[in-house]
N, CA, C and O atoms as a GROMACS GRO file, in nm:
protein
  432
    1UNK      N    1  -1.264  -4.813 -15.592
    1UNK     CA    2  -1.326  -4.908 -15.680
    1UNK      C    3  -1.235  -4.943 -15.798
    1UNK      O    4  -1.235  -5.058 -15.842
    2UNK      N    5  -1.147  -4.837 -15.860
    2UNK     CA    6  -1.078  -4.864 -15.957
    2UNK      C    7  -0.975  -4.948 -15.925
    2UNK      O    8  -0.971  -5.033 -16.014
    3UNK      N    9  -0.898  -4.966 -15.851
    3UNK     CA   10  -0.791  -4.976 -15.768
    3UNK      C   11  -0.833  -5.162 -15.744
    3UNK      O   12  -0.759  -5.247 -15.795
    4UNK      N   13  -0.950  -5.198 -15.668
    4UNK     CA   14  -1.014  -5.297 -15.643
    4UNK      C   15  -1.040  -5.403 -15.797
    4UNK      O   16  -1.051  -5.525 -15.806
    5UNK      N   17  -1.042  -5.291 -15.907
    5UNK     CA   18  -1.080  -5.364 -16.047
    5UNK      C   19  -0.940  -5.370 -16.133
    5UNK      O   20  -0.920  -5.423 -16.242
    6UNK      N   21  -0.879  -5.321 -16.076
    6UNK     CA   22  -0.702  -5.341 -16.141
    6UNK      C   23  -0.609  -5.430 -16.045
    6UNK      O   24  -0.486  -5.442 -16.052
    7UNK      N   25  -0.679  -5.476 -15.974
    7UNK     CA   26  -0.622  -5.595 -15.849
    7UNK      C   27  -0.694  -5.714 -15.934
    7UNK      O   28  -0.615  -5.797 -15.978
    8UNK      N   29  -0.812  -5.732 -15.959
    8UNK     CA   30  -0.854  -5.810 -15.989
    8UNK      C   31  -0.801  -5.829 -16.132
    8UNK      O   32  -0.745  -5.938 -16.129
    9UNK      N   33  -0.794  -5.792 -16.220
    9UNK     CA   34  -0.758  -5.789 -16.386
    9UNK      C   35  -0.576  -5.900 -16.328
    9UNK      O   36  -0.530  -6.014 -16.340
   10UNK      N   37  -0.534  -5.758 -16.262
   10UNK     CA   38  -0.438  -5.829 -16.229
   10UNK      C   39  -0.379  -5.961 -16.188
   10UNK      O   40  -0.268  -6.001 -16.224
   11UNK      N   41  -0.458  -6.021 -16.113
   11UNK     CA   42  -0.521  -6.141 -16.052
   11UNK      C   43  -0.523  -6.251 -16.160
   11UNK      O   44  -0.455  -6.353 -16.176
   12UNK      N   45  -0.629  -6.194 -16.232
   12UNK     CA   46  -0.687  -6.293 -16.345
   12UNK      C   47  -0.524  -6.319 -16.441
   12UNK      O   48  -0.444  -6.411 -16.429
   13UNK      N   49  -0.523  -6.278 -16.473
   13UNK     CA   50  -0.430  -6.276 -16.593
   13UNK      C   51  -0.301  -6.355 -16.526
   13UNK      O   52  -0.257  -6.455 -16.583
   14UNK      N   53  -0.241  -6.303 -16.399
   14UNK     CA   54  -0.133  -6.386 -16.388
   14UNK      C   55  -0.145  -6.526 -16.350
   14UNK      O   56  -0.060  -6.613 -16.329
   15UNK      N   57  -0.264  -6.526 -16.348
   15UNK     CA   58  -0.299  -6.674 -16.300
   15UNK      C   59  -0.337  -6.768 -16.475
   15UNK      O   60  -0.344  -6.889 -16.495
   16UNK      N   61  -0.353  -6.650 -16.576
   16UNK     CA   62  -0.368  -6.713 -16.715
   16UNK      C   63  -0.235  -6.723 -16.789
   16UNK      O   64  -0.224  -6.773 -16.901
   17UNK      N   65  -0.162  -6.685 -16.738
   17UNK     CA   66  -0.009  -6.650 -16.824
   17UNK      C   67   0.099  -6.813 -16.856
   17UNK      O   68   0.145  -6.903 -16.787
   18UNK      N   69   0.099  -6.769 -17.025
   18UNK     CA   70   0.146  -6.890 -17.089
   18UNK      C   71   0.269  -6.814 -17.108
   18UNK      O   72   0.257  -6.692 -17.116
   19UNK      N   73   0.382  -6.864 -17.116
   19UNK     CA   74   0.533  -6.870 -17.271
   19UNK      C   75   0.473  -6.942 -17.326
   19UNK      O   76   0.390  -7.033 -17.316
   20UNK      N   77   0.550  -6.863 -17.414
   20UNK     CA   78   0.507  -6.904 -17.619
   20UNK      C   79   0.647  -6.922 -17.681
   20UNK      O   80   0.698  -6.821 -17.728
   21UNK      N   81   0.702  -7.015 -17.685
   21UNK     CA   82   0.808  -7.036 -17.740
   21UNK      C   83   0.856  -6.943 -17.854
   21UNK      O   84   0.777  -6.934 -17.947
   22UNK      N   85   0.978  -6.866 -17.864
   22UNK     CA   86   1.028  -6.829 -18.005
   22UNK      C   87   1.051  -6.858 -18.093
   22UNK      O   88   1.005  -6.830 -18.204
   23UNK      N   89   1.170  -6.953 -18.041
   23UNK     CA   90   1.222  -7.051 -18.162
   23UNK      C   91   1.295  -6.947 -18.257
   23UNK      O   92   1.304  -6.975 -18.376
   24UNK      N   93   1.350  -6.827 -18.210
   24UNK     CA   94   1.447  -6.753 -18.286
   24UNK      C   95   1.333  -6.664 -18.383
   24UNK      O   96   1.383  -6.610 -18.482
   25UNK      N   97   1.225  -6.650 -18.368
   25UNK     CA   98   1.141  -6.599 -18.425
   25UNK      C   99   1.183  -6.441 -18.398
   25UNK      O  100   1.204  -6.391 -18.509
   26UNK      N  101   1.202  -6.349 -18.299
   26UNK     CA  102   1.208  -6.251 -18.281
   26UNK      C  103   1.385  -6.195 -18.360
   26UNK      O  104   1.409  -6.093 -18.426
   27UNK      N  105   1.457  -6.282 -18.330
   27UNK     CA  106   1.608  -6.244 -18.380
   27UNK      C  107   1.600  -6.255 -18.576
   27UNK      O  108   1.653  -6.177 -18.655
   28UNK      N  109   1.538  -6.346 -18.600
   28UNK     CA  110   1.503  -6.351 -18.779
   28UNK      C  111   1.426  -6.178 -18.767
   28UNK      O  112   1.494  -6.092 -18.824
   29UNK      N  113   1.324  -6.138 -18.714
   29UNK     CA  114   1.206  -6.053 -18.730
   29UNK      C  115   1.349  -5.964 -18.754
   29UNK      O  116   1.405  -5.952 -18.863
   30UNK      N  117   1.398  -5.902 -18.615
   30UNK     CA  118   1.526  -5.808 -18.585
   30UNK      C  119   1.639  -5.802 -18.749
   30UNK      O  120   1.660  -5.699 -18.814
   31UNK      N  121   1.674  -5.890 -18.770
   31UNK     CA  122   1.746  -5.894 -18.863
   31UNK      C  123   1.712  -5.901 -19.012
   31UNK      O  124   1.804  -5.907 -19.095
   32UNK      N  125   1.601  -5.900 -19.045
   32UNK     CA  126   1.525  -5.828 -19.162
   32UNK      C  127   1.459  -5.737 -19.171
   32UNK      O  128   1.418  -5.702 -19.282
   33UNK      N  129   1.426  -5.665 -19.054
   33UNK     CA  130   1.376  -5.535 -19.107
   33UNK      C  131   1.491  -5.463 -19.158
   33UNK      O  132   1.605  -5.507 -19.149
   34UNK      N  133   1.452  -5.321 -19.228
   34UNK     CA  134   1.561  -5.265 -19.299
   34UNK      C  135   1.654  -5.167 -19.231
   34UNK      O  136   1.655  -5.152 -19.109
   35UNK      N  137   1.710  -5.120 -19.292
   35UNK     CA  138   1.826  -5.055 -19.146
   35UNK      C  139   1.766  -4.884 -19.155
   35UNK      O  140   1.731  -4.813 -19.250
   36UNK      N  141   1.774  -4.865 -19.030
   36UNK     CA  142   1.712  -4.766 -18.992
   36UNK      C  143   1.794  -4.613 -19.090
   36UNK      O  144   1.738  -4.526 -19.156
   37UNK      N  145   1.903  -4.626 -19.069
   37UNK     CA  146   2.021  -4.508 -19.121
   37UNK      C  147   2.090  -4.546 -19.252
   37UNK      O  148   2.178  -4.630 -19.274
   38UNK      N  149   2.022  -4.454 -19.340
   38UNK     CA  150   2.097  -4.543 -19.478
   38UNK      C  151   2.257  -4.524 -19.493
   38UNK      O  152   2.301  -4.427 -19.431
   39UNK      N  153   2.312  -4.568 -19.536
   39UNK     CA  154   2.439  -4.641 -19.600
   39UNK      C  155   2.520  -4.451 -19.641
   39UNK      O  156   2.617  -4.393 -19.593
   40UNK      N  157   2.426  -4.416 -19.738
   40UNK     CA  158   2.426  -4.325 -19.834
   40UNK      C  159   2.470  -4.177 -19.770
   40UNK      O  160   2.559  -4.101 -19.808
   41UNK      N  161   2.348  -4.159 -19.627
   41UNK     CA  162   2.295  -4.107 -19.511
   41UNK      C  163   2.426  -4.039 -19.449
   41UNK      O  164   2.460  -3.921 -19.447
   42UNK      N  165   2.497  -4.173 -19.390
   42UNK     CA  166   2.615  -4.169 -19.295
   42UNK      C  167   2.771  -4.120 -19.402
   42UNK      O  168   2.879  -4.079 -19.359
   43UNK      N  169   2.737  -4.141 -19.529
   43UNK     CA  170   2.854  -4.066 -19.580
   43UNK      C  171   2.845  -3.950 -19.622
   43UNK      O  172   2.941  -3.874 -19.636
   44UNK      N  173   2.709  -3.920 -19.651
   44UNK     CA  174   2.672  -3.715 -19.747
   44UNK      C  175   2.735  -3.693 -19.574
   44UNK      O  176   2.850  -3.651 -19.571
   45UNK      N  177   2.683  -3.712 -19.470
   45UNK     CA  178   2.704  -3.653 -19.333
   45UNK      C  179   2.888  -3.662 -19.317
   45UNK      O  180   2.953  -3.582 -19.250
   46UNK      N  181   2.922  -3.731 -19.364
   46UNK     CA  182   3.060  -3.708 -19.347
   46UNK      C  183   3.131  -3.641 -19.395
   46UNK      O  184   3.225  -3.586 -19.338
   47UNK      N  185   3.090  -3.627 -19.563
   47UNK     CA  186   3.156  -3.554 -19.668
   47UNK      C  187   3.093  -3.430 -19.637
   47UNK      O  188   3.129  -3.358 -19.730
   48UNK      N  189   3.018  -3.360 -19.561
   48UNK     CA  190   2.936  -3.260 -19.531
   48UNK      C  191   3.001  -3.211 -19.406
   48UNK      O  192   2.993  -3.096 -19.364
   49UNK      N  193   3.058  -3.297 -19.359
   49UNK     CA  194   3.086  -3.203 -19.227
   49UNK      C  195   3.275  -3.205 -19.282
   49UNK      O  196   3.335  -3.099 -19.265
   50UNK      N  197   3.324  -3.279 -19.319
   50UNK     CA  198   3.497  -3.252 -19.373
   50UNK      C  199   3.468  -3.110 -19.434
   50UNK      O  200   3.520  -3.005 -19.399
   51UNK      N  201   3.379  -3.127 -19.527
   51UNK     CA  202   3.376  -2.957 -19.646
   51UNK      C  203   3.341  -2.883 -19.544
   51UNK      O  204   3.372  -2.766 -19.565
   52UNK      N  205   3.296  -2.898 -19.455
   52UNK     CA  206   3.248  -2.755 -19.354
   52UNK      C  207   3.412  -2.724 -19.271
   52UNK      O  208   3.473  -2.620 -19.247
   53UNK      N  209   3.449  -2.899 -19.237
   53UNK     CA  210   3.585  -2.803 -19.132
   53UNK      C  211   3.704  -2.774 -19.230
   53UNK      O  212   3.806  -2.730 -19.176
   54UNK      N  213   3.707  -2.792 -19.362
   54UNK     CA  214   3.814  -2.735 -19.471
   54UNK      C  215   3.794  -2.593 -19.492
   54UNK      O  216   3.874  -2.505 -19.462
   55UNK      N  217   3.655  -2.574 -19.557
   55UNK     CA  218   3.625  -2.410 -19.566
   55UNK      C  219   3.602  -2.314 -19.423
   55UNK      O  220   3.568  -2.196 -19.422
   56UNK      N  221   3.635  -2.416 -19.288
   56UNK     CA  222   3.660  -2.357 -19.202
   56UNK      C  223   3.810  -2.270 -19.163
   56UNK      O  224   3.832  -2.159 -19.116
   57UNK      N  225   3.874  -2.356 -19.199
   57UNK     CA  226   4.018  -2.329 -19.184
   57UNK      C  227   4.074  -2.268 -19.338
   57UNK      O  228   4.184  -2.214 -19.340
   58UNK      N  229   4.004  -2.277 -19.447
   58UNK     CA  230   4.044  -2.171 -19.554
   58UNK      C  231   3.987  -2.064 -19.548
   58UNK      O  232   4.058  -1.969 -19.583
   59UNK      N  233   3.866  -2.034 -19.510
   59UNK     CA  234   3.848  -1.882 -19.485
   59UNK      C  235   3.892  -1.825 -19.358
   59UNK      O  236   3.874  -1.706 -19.335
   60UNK      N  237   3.952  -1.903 -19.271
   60UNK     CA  238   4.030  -1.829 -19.161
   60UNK      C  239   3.930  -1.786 -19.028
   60UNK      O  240   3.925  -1.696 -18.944
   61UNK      N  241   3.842  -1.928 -19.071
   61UNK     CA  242   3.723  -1.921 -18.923
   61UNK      C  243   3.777  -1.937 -18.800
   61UNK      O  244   3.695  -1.950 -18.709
   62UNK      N  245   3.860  -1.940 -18.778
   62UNK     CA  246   3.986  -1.940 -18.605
   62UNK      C  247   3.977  -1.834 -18.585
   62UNK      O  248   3.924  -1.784 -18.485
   63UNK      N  249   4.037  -1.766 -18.697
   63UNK     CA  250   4.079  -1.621 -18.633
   63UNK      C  251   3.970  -1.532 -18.620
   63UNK      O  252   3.980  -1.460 -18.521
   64UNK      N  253   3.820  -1.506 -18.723
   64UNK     CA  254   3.724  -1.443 -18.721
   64UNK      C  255   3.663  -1.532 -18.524
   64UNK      O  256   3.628  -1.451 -18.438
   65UNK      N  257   3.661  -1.630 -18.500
   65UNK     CA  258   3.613  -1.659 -18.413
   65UNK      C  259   3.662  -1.568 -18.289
   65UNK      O  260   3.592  -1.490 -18.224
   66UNK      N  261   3.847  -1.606 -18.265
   66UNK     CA  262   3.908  -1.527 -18.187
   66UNK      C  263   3.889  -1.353 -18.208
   66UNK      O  264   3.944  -1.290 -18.118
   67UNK      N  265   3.825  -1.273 -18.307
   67UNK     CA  266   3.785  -1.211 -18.280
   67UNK      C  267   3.691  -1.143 -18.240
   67UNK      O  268   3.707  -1.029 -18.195
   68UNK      N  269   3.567  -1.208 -18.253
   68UNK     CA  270   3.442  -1.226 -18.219
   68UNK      C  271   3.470  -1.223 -18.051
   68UNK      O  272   3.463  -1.127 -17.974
   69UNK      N  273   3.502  -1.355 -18.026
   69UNK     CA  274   3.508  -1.340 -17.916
   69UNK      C  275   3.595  -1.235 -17.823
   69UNK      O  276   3.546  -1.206 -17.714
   70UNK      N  277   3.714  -1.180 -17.859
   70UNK     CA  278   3.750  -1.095 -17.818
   70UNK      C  279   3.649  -0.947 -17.779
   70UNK      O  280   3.633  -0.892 -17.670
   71UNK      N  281   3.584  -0.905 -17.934
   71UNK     CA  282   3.500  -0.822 -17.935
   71UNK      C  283   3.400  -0.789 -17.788
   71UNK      O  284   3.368  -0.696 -17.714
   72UNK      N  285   3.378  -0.936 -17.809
   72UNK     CA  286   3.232  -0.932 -17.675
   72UNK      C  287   3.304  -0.933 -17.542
   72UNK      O  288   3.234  -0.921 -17.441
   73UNK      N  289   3.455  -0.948 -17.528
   73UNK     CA  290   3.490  -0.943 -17.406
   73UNK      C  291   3.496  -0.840 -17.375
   73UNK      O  292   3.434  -0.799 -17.277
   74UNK      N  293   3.602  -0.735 -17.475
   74UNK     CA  294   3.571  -0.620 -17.461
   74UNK      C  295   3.480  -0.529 -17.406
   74UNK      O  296   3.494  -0.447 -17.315
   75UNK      N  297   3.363  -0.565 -17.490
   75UNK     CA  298   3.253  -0.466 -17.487
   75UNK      C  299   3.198  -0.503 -17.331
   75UNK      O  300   3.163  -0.409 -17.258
   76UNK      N  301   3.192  -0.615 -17.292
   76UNK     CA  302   3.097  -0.634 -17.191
   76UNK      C  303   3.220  -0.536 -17.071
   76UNK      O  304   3.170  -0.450 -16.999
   77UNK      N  305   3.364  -0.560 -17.063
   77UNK     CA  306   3.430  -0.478 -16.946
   77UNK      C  307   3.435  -0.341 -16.984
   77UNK      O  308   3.518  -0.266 -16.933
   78UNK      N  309   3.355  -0.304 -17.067
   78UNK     CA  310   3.354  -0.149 -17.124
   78UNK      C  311   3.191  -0.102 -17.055
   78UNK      O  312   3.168  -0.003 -16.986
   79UNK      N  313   3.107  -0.196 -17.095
   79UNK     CA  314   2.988  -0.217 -17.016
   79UNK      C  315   2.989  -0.206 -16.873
   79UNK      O  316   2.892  -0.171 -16.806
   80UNK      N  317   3.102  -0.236 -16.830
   80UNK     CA  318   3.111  -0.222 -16.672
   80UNK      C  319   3.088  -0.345 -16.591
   80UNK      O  320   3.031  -0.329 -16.483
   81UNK      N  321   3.130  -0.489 -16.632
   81UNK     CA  322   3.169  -0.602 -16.597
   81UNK      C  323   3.253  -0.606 -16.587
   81UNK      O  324   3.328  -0.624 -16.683
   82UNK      N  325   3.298  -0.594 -16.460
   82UNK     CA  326   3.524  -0.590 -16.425
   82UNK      C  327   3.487  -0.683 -16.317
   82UNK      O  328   3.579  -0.686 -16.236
   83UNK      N  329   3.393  -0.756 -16.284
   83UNK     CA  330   3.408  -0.931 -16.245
   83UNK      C  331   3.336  -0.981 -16.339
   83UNK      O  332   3.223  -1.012 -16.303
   84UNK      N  333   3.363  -1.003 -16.456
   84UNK     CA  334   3.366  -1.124 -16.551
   84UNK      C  335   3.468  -1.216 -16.530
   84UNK      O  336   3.586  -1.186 -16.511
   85UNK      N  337   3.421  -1.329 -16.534
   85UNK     CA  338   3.534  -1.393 -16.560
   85UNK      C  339   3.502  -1.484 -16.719
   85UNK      O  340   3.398  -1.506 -16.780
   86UNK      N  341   3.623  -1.515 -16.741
   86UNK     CA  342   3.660  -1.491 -16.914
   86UNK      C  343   3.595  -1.697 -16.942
   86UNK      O  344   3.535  -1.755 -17.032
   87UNK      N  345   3.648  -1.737 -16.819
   87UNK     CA  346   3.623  -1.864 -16.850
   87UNK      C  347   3.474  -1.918 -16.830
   87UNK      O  348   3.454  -2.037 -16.852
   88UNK      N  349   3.355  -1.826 -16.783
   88UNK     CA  350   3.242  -1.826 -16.842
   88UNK      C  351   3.188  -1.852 -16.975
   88UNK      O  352   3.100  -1.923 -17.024
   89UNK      N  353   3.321  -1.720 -17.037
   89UNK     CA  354   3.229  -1.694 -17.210
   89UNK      C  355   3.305  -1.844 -17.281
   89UNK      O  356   3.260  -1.886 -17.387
   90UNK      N  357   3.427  -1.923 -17.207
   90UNK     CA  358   3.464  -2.032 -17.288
   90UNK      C  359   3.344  -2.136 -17.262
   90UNK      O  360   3.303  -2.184 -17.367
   91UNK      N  361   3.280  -2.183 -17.146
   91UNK     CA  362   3.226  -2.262 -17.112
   91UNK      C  363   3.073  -2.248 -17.197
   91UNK      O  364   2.998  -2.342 -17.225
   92UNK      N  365   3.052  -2.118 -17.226
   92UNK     CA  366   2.919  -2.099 -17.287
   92UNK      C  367   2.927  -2.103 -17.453
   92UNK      O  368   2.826  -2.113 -17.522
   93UNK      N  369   3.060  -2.095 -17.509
   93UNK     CA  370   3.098  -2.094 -17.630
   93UNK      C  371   3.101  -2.264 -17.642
   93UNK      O  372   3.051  -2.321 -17.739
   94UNK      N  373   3.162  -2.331 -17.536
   94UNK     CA  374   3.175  -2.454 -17.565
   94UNK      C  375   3.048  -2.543 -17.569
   94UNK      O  376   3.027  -2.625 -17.658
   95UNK      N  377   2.966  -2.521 -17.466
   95UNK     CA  378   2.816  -2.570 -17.445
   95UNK      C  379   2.733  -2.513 -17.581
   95UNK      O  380   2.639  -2.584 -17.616
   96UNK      N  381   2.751  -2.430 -17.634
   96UNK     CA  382   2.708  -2.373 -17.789
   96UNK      C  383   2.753  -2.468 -17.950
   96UNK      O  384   2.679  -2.493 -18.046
   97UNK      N  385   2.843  -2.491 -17.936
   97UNK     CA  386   2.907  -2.545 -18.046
   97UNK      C  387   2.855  -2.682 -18.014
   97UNK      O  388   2.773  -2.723 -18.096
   98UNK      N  389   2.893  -2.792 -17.876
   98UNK     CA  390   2.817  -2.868 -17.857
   98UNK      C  391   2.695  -2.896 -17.863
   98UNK      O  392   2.668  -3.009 -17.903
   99UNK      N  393   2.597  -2.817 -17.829
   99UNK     CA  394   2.477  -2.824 -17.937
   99UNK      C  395   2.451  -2.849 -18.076
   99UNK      O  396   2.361  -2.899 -18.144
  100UNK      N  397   2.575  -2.789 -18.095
  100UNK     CA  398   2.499  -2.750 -18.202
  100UNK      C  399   2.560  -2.821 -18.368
  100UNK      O  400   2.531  -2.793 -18.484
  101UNK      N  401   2.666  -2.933 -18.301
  101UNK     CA  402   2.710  -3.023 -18.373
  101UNK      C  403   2.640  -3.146 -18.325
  101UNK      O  404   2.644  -3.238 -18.407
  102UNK      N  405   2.588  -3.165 -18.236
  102UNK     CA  406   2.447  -3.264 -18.183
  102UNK      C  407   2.361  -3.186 -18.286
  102UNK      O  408   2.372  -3.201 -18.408
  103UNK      N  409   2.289  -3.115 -18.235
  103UNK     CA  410   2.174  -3.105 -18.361
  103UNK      C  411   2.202  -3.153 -18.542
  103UNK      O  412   2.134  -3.215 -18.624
  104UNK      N  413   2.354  -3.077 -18.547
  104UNK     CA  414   2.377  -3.112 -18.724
  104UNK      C  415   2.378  -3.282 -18.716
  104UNK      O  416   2.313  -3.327 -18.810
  105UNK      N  417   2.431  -3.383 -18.634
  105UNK     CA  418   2.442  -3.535 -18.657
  105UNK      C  419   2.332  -3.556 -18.633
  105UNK      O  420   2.310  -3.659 -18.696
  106UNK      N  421   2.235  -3.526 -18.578
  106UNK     CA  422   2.084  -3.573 -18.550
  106UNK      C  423   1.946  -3.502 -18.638
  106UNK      O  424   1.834  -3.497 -18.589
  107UNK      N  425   1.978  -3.456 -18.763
  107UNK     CA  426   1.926  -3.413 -18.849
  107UNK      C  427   1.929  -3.533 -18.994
  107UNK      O  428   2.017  -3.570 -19.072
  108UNK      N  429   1.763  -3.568 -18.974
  108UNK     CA  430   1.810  -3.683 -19.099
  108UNK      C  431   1.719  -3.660 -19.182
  108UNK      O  432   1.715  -3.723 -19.288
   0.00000   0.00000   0.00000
């Protein structure tokens, strides 16, 4: 029955269907609303992420990283993983950071 009453609606209507001229009405609408991402927005985010990769490389976040990661390689073939393979922990380090510089640009 429903099916029978959404055939019919259907019916009706395409048999009522006008264009309504624009006349550029929608492209004026588009081009005055206000902009979604402020001005202001897109530069704190820039000057925010330069100061993050400066005090990255002055406190010597490479090398704390390369040891970090070393650490956990370690430990896990001490753990008794002697088939690890190493280019796992890059692929999961890399899929990590990619997150997670998506999340910081998509924070407004």
């Amino acid at each position: 029955m429903m099916e029978t009453d959404d055939k019919l609606v259907r019916e009706f209507l395409a048999g009522q269907k006008q264009e309504i001229a624009d006349n550029g009405f929608s492209h004026r609408v588009m081009r005055n609303l206000p902009c979604r991402i402020n001005r202001w927005f897109k530069i704190w985010s820039v000057f925010i992420t330069l100061v993050a990769i400066v005090l990255f490389f002055v406190f010597d976040g490479l090398q704390a990283v390369v040891n970090t990661l070393r650490d956990i390689f370690v430990s896990m073939v001490q753990s008794g993983a002697h088939s690890f393979d190493p280019k796992s922990l890059i692929i999961a380090v890399a899929v990590l950071l990619f997150l997670a510089v998506r999340k910081a640009w998509s924070m407004e």
